[in-house]
C-alpha positions in Angstrom: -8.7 -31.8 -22.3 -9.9 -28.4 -22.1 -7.7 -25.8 -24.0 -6.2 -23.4 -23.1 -7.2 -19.6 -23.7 -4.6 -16.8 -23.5 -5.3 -13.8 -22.5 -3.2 -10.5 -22.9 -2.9 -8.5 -20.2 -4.3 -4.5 -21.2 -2.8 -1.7 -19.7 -5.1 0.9 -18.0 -2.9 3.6 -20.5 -5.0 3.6 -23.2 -2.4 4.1 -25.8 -0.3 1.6 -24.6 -2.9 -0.9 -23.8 -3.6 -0.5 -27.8 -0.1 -0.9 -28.8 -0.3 -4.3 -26.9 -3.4 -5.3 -28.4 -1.5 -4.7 -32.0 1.2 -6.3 -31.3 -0.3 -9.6 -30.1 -2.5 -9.1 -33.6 0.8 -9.6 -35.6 2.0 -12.4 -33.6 -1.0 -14.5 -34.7 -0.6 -13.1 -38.3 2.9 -14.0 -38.0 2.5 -17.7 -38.0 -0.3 -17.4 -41.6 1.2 -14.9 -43.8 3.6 -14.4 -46.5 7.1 -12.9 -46.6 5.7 -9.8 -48.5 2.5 -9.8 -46.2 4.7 -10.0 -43.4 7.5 -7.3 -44.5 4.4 -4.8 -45.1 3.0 -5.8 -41.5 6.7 -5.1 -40.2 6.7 -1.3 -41.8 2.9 -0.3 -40.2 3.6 -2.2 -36.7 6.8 0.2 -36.5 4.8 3.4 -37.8 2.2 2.8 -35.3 4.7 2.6 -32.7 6.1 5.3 -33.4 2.9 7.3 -33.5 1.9 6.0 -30.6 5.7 7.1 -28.6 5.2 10.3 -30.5 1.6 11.2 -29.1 2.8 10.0 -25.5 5.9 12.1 -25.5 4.5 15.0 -26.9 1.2 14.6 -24.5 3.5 14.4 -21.4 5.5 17.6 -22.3 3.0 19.4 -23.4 1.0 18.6 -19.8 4.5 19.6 -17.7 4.4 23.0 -20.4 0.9 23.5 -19.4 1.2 23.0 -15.5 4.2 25.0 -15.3 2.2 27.5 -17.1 -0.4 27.2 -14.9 1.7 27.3 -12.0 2.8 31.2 -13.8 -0.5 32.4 -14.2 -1.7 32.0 -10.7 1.6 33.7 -9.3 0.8 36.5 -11.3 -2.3 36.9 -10.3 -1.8 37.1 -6.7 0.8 39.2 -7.3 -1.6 42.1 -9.2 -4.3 41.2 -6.3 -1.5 42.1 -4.0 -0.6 45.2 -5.3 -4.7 46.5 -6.3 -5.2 45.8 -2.7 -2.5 47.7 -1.2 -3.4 50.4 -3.6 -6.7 50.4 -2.3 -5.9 49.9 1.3 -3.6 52.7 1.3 -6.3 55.3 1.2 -7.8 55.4 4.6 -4.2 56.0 5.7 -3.7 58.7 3.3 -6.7 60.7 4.3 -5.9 60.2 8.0 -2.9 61.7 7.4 -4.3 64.7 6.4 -7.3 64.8 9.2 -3.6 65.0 11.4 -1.9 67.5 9.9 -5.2 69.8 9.1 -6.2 68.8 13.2 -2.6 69.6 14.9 -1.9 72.8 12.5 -5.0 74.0 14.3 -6.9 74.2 10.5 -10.0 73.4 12.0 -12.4 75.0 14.1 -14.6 71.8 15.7 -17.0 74.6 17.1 -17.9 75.6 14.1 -20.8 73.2 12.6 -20.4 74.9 9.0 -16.7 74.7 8.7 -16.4 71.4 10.3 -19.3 69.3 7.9 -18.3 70.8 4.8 -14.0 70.0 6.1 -15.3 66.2 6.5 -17.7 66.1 3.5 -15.2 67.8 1.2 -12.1 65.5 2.2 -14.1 62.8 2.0 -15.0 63.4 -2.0 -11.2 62.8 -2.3 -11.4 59.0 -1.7 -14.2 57.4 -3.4 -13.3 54.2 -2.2 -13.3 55.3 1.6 -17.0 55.1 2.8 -16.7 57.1 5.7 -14.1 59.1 7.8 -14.2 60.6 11.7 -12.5 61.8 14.3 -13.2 60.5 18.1 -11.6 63.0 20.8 -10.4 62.3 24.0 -12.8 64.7 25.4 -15.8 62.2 24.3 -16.6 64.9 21.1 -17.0 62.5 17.9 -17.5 64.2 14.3 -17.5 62.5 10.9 -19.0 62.0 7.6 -19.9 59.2 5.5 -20.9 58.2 2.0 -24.6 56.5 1.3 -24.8 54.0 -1.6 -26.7 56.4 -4.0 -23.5 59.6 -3.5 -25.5 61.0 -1.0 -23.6 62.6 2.1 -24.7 61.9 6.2 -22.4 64.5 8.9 -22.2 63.9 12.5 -21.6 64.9 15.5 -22.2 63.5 19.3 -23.8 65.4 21.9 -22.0 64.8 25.5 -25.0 65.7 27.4 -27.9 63.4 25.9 -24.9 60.7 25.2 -26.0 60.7 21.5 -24.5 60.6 18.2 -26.7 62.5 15.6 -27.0 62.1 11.9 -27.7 64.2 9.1 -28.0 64.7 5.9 -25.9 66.9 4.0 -25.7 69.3 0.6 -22.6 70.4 -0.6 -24.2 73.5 -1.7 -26.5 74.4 1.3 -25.2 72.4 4.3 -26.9 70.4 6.8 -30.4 69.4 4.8 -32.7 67.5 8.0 -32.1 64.9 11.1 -31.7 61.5 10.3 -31.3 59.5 13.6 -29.4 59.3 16.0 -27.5 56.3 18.5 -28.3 56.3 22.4 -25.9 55.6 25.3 -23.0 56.9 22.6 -19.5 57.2 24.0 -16.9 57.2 20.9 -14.1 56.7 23.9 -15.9 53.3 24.6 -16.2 51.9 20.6 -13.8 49.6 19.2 -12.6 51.6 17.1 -10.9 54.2 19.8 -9.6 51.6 21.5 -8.1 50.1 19.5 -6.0 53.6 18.6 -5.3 53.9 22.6 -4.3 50.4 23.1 -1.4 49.8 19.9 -0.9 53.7 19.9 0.3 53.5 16.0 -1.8 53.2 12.8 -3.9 49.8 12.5 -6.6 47.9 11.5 -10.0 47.0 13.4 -11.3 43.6 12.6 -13.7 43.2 10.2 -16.9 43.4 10.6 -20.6 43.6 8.6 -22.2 47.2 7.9 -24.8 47.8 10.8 -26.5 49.4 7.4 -26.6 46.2 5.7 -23.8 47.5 3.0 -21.5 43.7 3.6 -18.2 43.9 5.3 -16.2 46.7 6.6 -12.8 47.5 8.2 -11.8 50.2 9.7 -8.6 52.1 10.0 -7.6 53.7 13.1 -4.8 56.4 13.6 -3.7 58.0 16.5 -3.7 61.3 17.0 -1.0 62.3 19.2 0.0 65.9 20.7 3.3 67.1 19.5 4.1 66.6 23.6 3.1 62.3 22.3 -0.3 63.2 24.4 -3.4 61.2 22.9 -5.8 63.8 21.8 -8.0 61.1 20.0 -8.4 58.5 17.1 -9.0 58.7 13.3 -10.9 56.4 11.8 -11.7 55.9 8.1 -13.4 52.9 6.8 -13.8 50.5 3.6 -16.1 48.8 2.5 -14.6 45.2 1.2 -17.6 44.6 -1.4 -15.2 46.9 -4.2 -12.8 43.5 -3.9 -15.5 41.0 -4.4 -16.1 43.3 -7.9 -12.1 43.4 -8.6 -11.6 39.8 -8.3 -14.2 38.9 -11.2 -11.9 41.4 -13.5 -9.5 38.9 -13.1 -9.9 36.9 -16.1 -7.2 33.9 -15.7 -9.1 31.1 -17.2 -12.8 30.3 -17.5 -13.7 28.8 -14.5 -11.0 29.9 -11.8 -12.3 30.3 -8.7 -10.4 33.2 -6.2 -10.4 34.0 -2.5 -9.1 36.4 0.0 -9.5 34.8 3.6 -8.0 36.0 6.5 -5.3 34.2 8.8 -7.8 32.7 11.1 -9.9 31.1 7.8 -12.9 33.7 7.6 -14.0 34.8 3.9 -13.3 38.3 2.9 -14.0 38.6 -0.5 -14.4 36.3 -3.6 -15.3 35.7 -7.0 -18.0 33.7 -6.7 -21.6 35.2 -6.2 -22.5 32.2 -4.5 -19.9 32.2 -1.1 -22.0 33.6 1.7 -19.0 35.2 3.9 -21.7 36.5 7.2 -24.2 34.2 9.4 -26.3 35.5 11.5 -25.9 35.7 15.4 -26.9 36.9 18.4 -26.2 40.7 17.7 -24.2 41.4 14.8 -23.7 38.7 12.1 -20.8 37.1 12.1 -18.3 36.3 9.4 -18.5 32.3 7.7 -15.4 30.0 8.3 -13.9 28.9 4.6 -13.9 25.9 6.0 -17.3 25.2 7.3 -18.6 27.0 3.9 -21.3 25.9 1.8 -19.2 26.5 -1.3 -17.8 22.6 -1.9 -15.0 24.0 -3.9 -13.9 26.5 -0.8 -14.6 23.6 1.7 -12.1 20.9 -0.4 -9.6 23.7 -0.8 -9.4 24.2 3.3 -9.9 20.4 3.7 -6.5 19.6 0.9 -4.3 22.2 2.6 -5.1 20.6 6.0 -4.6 17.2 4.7 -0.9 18.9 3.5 0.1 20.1 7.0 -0.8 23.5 6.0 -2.1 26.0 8.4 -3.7 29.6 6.6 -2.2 30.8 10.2 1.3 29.8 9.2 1.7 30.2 5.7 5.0 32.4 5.6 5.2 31.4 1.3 3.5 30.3 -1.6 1.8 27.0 -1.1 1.2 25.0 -4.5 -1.1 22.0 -4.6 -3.4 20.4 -6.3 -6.9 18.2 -5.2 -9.9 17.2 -6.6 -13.6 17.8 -6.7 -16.3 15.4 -8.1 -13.5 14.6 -10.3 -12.2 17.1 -11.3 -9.0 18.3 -10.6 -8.0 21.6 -9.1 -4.6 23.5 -8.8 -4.3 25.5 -6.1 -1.4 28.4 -5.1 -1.7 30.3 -2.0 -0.2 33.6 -1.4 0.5 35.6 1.8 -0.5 39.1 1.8 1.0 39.8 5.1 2.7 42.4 3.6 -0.7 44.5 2.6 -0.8 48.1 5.0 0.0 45.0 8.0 -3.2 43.1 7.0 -2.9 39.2 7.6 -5.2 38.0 4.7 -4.5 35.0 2.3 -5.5 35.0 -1.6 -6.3 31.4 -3.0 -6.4 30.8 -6.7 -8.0 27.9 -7.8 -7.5 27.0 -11.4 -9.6 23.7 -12.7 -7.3 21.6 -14.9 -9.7 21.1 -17.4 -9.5 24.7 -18.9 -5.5 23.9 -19.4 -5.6 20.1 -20.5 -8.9 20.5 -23.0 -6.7 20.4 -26.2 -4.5 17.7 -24.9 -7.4 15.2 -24.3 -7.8 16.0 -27.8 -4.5 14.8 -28.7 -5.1 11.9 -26.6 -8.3 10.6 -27.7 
C-alpha cells in the first residue's frame, strides 16, 4: 500500500501562507513533545500570530493612509496647475484690453510709424510671457510686434498695395534697426486669427497651433474690437507660447517619478513633464499636434487606453476622474481634472503618480 502524503495548502499571502506552514509545524510536534516543550511552543505559536495579525493590520492601514494621501496630493496639484495657468492665460487678455481702450480713446496715431512701433514694442515689455501682440483692421491694415527668443524685438506692418506683411527689427532706443522679411499674398482679414474675432464677436481662443518659427506651440487670443456704435473695427490678437508650461510642470515636485499632462478635450498633448512626449508630427503644411493616445510615450498611451477601458471620454469629463492601471507592472494612480474653467479653455491635466514611490517603506514592513 502506497502511503499517503499530506500536503498543506499555501496561501499566495505570504504572511499568511507562513503562519500556515507554522502551524502545521506544531501539529507534528504536538504528537512528540513534552508538556513543558509543548506549553513553550503554545506561548511562541501565539506571539507569532500575533506578529504576524499585527504586520497585516498595520500594512493594510497604512496602504489605505497612503492612497488616500495620494489621492490628496494629486488634487492639489491640479488645483495649483489650475490656478498658474489661469494666471498665465490671463495676460493676453489683459493687454488686449488695453490695445482697446488706448485704440477707441483715439491714443494712437496708426499713421505714424514712430509712435505706433515703440506703442506695440513698449506694451509688449509689460507681459513677458506674451510672445507677440497685433492689431488686424477691418480696413485690411495689420500692425504688431513680437518678442524673439534671445529679448530681441521684430515691428510690423502690412502694405495693402503689394499685399505684404513686413518685418523689422526694432531698438528701443533708435527705432526701426533693418528689413527682415516679409509674407506674400497677406490679407490679415483672411487669417484665422480675424476670423475667428468676426465670427464669435467676444474674446476667445484660436486653436493651437506650432510656431511657423520653430518656437513649439502657440495659441492665440483674439478680442474684438468693436466701435462704441458695436461696429467691428478689427481684431486683437496676442499670443503664448505653451513651452513656459512644459517648464512649470517639472517644478511640480509631487513624488519622484510622477508623470503630468495637459491635453486638450479632443486628446491632443499640450504640454508635459516629460522631455520625451513629442506633442507635433509632421504633415502636409504645418505640423500637426500628436494624439495622447496614439503617443509613443507607453505611459501616456496606458493612461488613454485605462480611461477608455473605464467609459471615460477626455471630451466628457465634467469632474475629477480617479483610477488606477498598470504598466510593465507597475502600478499607476491616476486623477484627472477639468480645466474648463481656465479663460474658457477646454484642456485636461492628468497626474500620474507610480505606487511605488508611496508603498516603498511598506514593502519593507512586509518583507
Amino acid at each position: 500500500m502506497v502511503k499517503k502524503t499530506h500536503v498543506l495548502p499555501i496561501s499566495s499571502d505570504i504572511n499568511c501562507g507562513r503562519g500556515l506552514i507554522f502551524l502545521y509545524f506544531i501539529a507534528n510536534l504536538l504528537k512528540t513533545k513534552s508538556i513543558r516543550g509543548l506549553i513553550v511552543l503554545i506561548f511562541v505559536a501565539c506571539g507569532v500570530l500575533f506578529t504576524l495579525l499585527t504586520g497585516y493590520l498595520a500594512y493594510s492601514s497604512g496602504l489605505q493612509a497612503i492612497m488616500k494621501n495620494a489621492d490628496q496630493m494629486a488634487f492639489a496639484a491640479n488645483t495649483e496647475i489650475a490656478k498658474v495657468l489661469a494666471g498665465y492665460l490671463e495676460e493676453p487678455y489683459q493687454l488686449a484690453q488695453i490695445h482697446r481702450n488706448v485704440i477707441l480713446n483715439q491714443q494712437l496715431d496708426f499713421s505714424n510709424q514712430a509712435q505706433r512701433d515703440k506703442y506695440f514694442a513698449e506694451t509688449l515689455a509689460v507681459f513677458p510671457r506674451v510672445t507677440n501682440a497685433y492689431v488686424g483692421l477691418a480696413d485690411g491694415h495689420e500692425y504688431g510686434a513680437r518678442r524673439e527668443d534671445d529679448g530681441g524685438i521684430v515691428v510690423w506692418n502690412s502694405d495693402l498695395d503689394r499685399k505684404t506683411l513686413d518685418y523689422y527689427r526694432y531698438d528701443r532706443f533708435a527705432g526701426r534697426q533693418g528689413y527682415l522679411s516679409s509674407l506674400f499674398q497677406y490679407d490679415t482679414r483672411q487669417r484665422p486669427p480675424y476670423l475667428k474675432g468676426l465670427s464669435v464677436k467676444q474674446p476667445a481662443w484660436t486653436d493651437i497651433y506650432a510656431s511657423a518659427t520653430g518656437r513649439g506651440l502657440v495659441i492665440t487670443a483674439v478680442y474684438p474690437l468693436l466701435s462704441p456704435d458695436n461696429e467691428l473695427m478689427g481684431v486683437l490678437g496676442s499670443s503664448l507660447l505653451l513651452h513656459w508650461i512644459d517648464e512649470y510642470l517639472k517644478t511640480l515636485q509631487i513624488t519622484p517619478h510622477t508623470s503630468i499632462y495637459i491635453l486638450s478635450k479632443n486628446g491632443k498633448v499640450i504640454a508635459s513633464s516629460d522631455d520625451t512626449v513629442v506633442k507635433t508630427q509632421p504633415s502636409a503644411g504645418a505640423p500637426t499636434l500628436v494624439s495622447a493616445s496614439e503617443s509613443d510615450n507607453i505611459l501616456l498611451a496606458r493612461c488613454m487606453s485605462a480611461l477608455k477601458g473605464k467609459g471615460q471620454s477626455l471630451a466628457t469629463i465634467k469632474n475629477d476622474v480617479e483610477l488606477s492601471f498598470s504598466v510593465n507592472d507597475t502600478k499607476f494612480l491616476l486623477r484627472a481634472h477639468p480645466l474648463s474653467g481656465v479663460n474658457n479653455l477646454e484642456w485636461i491635466s492628468l497626474v500620474l503618480i507610480p505606487e511605488k514611490d508611496l508603498t516603498y517603506y511598506l514593502d519593507d514592513l512586509r518583507n
